[in-house]
C-alpha positions as a printed NumPy array, in Angstrom:
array([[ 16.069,   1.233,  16.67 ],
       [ 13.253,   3.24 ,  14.756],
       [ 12.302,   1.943,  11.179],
       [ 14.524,   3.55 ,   8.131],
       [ 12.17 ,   6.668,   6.216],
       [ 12.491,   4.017,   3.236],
       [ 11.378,   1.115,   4.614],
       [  8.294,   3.194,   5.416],
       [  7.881,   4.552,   2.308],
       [  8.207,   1.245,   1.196],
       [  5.409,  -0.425,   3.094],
       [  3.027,   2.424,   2.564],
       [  3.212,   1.531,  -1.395],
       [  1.723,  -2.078,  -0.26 ],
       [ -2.057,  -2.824,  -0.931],
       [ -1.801,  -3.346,   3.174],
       [ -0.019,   0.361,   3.662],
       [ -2.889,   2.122,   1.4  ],
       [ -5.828,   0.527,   3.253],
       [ -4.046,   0.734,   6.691],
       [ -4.144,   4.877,   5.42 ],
       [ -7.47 ,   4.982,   4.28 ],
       [ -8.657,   3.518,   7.753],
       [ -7.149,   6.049,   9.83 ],
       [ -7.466,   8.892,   7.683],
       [-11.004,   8.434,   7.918],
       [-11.042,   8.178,  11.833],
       [ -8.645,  11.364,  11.973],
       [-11.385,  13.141,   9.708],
       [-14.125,  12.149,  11.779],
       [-12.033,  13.431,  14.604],
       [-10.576,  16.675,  13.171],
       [-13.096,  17.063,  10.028],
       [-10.89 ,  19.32 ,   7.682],
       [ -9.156,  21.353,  10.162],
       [-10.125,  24.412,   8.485],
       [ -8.068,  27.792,   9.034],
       [ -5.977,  25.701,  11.872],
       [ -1.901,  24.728,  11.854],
       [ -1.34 ,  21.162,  11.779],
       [  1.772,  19.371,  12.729],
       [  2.573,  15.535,  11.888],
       [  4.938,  13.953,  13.76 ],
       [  7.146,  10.937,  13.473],
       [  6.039,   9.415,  10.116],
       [  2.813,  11.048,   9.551],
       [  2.907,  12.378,   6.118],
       [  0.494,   9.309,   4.974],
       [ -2.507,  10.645,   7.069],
       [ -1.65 ,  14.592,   6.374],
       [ -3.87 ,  14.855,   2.818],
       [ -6.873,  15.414,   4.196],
       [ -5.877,  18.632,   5.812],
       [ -3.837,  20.083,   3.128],
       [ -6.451,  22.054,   1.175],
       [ -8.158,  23.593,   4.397],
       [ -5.824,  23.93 ,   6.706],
       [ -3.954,  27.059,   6.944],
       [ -0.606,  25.43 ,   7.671],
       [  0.367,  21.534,   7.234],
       [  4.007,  20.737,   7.853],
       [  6.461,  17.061,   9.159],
       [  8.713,  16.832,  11.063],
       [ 10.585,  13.096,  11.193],
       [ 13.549,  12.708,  13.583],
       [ 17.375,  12.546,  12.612],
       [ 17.417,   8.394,  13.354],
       [ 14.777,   7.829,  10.706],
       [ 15.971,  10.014,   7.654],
       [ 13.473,  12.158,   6.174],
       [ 11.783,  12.243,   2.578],
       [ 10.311,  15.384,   0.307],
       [  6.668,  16.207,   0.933],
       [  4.338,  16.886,  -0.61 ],
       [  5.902,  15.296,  -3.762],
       [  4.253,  17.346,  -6.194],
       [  4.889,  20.854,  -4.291],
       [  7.022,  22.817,  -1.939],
       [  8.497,  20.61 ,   0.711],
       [  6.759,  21.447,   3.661],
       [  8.581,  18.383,   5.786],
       [ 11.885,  18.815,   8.23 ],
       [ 14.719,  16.852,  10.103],
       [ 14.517,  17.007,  13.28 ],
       [ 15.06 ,  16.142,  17.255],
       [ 12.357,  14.646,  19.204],
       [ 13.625,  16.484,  21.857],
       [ 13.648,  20.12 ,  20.551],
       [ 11.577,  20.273,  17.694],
       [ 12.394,  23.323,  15.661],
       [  8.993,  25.686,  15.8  ],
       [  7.974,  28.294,  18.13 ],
       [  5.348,  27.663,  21.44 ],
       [  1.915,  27.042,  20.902],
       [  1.956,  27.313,  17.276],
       [ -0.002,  24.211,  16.411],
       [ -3.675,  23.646,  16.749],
       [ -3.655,  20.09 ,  15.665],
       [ -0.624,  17.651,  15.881],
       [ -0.919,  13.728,  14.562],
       [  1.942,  11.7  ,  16.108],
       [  2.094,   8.297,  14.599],
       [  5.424,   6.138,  14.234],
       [  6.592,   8.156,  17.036],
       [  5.934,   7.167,  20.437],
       [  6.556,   3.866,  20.362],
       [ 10.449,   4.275,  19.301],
       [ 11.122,   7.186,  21.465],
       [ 14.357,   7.288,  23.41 ],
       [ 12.613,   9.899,  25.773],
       [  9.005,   9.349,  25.625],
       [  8.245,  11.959,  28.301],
       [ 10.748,  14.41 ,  26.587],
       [  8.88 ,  13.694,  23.529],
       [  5.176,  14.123,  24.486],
       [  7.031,  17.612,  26.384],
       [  7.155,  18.561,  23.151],
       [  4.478,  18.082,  21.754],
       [  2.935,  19.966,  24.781],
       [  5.091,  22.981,  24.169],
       [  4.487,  23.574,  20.84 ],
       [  0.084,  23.044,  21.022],
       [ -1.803,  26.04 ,  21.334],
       [ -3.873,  26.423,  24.09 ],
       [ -6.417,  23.99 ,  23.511],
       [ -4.792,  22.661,  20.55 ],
       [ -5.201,  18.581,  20.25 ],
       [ -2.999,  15.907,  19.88 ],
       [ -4.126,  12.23 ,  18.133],
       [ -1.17 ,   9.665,  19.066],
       [ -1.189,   6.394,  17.075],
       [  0.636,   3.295,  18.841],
       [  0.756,  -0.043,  18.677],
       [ -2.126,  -2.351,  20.795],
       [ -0.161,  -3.996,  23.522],
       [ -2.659,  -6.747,  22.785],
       [ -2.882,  -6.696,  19.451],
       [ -1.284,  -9.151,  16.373],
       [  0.088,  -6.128,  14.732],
       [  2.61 ,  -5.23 ,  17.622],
       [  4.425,  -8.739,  17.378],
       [  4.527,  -8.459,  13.472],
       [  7.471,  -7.271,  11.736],
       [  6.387,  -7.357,   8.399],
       [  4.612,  -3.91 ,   9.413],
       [  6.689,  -0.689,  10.879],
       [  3.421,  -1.009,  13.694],
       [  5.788,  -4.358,  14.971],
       [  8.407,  -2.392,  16.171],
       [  9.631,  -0.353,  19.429],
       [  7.355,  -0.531,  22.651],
       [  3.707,  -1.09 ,  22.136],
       [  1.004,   0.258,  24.399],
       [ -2.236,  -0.613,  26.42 ],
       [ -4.744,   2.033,  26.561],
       [ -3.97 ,   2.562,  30.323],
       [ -0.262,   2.521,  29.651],
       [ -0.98 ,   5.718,  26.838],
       [ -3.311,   8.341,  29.198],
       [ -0.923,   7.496,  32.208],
       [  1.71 ,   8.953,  29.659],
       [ -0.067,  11.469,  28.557],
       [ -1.474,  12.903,  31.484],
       [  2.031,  12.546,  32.949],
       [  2.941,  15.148,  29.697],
       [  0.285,  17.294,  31.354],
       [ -2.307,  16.994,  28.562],
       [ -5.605,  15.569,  29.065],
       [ -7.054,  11.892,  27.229],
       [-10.693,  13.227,  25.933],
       [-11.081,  10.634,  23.11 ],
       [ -9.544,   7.004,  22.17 ],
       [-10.658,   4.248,  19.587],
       [ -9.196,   1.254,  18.051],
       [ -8.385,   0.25 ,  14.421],
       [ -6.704,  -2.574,  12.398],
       [ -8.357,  -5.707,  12.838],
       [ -7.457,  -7.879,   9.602],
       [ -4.018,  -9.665,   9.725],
       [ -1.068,  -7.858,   9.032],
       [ -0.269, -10.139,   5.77 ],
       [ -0.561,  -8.094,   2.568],
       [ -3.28 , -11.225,   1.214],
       [ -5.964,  -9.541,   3.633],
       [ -5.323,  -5.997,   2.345],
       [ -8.831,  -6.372,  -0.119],
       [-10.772,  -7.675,   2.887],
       [ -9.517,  -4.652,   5.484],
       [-12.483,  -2.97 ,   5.283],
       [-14.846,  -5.815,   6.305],
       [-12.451,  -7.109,   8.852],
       [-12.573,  -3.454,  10.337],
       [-16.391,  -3.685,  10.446],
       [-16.326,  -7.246,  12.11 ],
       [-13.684,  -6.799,  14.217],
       [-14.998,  -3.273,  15.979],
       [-17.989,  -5.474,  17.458],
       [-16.872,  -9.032,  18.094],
       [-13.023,  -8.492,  19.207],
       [-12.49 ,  -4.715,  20.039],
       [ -9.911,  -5.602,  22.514],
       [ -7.634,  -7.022,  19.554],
       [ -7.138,  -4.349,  17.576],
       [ -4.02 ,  -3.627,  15.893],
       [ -3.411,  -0.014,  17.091],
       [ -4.897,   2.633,  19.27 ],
       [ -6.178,   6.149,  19.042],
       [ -5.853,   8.604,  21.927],
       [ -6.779,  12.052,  21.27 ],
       [ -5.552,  14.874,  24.262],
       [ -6.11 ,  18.374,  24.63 ],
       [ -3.725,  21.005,  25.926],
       [ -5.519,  22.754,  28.878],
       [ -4.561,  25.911,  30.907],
       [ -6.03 ,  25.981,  33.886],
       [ -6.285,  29.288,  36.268],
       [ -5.447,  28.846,  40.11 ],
       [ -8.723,  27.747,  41.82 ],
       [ -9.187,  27.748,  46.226],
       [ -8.351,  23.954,  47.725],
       [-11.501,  22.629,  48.182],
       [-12.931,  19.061,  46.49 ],
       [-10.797,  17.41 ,  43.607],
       [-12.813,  17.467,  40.369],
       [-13.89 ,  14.358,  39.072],
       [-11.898,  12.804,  36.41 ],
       [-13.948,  12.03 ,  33.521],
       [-12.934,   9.086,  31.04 ],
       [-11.875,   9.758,  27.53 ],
       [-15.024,   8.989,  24.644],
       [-14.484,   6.698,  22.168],
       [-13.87 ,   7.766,  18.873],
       [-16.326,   5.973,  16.408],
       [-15.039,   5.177,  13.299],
       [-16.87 ,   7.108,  10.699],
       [-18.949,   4.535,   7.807],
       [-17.248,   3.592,   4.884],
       [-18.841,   5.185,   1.643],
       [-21.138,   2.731,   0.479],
       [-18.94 ,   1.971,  -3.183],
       [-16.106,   1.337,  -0.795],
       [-17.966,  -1.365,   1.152],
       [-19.177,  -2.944,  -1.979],
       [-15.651,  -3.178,  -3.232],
       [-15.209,  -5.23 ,  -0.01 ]])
């Protein structure tokens, strides 16, 4: 059963929601930088990490699905943020070329259907960043947190899915490492510096960027070799923010 829109809203207002943002915003920057002139799509609940695309972007829109409600944003302009079916989402083909799926995946009925969708409407070589819970992480077994619901993942578990949607992994990282208990939400920052080189494994969520690729019909001969995703390195925090620490 996915999370309710306001009990999303709800934990995003927490000192833990703001500085689980800030963390991924800044790895979906380093990632995407400010996606100038491109369409970006967020999918699932996604409006959190959107800001940073807003003023460069040429189009940012939402779209949340019917079983989690949706809510007005931005909250200070035009909605730009619709209701939904994960199955048929309501734009063209190939219209987007960036799309941020997070609170998505993981409580899918139809996870193929889903990422089929996300497939259709990418332009060719648009990306995808999808945001899931670690299989092997704290953060999947806490409920206190939307991340503690619906089926985690292991990094294996998300390229075999993805590559099954017919898009290719070319990037993954990791992020969350402090407790999900709202006491550690001051210390996030230095937990995420500690915990990317001492217990990488134990991270809270993953990161797995894909690209849409067309391919033209080649002659049989030898299979390609498939290369492994890069990692995504998280981007330094600004030096004032590490003090604050």
């Amino acid at each position: 059963m996915r999370r309710d829109v306001l009990q999303l809203r709800t934990f995003y207002a927490t000192p833990l929601g703001r500085a689980t943002r800030d963390l991924i915003q800044r790895q979906l920057v380093a990632a995407w930088g400010d996606a100038s002139g491109m369409d970006v799509l967020g999918l699932g609940y996604a409006t959190p990490y959107l800001e940073p695309f807003c003023a460069a972007g040429r189009r940012t829109v939402g779209a949340m699905p019917a079983a989690q409600g949706v809510e007005r944003w931005p909250h200070d302009s035009a909605n730009q943020v619709c209701l939904s079916s994960e199955r048929t989402l309501p734009f063209p083909n190939a219209l987007f070329d960036r799309v941020l799926a997070v609170h998505s995946l993981e409580e899918s009925d139809d996870p193929a259907a889903f990422l089929g969708e996300v497939k259709r409407v990418l332009s060719p070589s648009g990306r995808v960043i999808l945001i899931v819970s670690n299989r092997l992480g704290v953060w999947s077994r806490a409920e206190s947190t939307p991340f503690g619901y619906g089926r985690p993942f292991s990094r294996s578990q998300l390229e075999e899915a993805v590559r099954a949607a017919g898009l290719e992994p070319t990037a993954w990282s990791r992020a969350l490492y402090a407790p999900p208990i709202q006491v550690f939400a001051p210390l996030a920052e230095s937990f995420e510096q500690v915990g990317s080189r001492l217990w990488t494994p134990l991270a809270g969520l993953i990161l797995m960027e894909a690209v849409k690729q067309t391919f033209a019909i080649k002659p049989r001969g030898a299979a390609a070799p498939v290369r492994a995703p890069r990692v995504i390195r998280p981007a330094a925090a600004p030096v004032g923010a590490r003090e604050r620490s």
